[in-house]
TORLUM-439982 format. One record per residue (C-alpha): residue in one letter; x, y, z. Coordinates in steps of 0.2 Angstrom, whole numbers, padded with zeros to 4 digits, always signed. Last residue first. Example, Ala and Ser with C-alpha at 12.3 -4.5 7.8 and 13.67 -1.06 7.14 Angstrom:
BEGIN
s+0068-0005+0036a+0062-0022+0039
//
This chain:
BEGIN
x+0035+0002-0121x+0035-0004-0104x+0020+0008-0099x+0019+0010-0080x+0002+0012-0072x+0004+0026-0057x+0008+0026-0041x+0009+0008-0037x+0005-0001-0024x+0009-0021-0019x-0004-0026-0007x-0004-0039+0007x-0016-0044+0018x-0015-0053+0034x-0026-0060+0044x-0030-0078+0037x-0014-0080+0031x-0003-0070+0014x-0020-0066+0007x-0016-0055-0008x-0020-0038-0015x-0017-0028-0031x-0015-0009-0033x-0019+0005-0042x-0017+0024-0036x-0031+0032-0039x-0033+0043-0025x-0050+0037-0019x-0045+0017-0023x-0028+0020-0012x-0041+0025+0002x-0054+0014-0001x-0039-0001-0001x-0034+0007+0015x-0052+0008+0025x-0056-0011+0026x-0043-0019+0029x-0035-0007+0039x-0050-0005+0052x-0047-0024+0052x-0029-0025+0057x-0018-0038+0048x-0010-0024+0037x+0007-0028+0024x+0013-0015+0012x+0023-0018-0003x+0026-0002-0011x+0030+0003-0027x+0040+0017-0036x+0036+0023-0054x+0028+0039-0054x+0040+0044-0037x+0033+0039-0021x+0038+0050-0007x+0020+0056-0003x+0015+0038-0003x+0026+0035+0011x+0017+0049+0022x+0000+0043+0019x+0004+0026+0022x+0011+0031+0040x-0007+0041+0044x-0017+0024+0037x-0004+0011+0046x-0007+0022+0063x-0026+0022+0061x-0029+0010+0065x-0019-0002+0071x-0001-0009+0069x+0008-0026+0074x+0006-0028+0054x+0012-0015+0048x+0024-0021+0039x+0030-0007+0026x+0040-0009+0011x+0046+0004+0000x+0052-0003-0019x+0062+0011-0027x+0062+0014-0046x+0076+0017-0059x+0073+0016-0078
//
């Protein structure tokens, strides 16, 4: 099975750029891609996991400081069976 892993650091971003440009990479996403994205702007905080949540794509977060999270998104759950 093949995948592609897009990162994005958008950290030096801020809303709503990282929103708008997340948008776009998740358009690409095949079933079984991922994406590592990184925000440290608050808007972003707040209004990207709502987002992801909305489209149902799943996702799990991290504090890599005190300002910046991290998420690792997935399209959709993959079965290894």
């Amino acid at each position: 099975m093949y995948f592609m892993i897009y990162e994005y650091d958008a950290r030096s971003e801020k809303c709503p750029v990282p929103l708008v440009q997340l948008r776009l990479l998740l358009k690409k996403m095949s079933p079984t891609d991922f994406c590592l994205l990184k925000i440290s702007d608050q808007g972003s905080i707040k209004d990207i996991p709502k987002l992801l949540t909305k489209q149902g794509y799943t996702y799990e977060m991290s504090w890599l400081e005190t300002d910046t999270l991290e998420l690792i998104i997935r399209k959709a759950i993959i079965s290894l069976n």
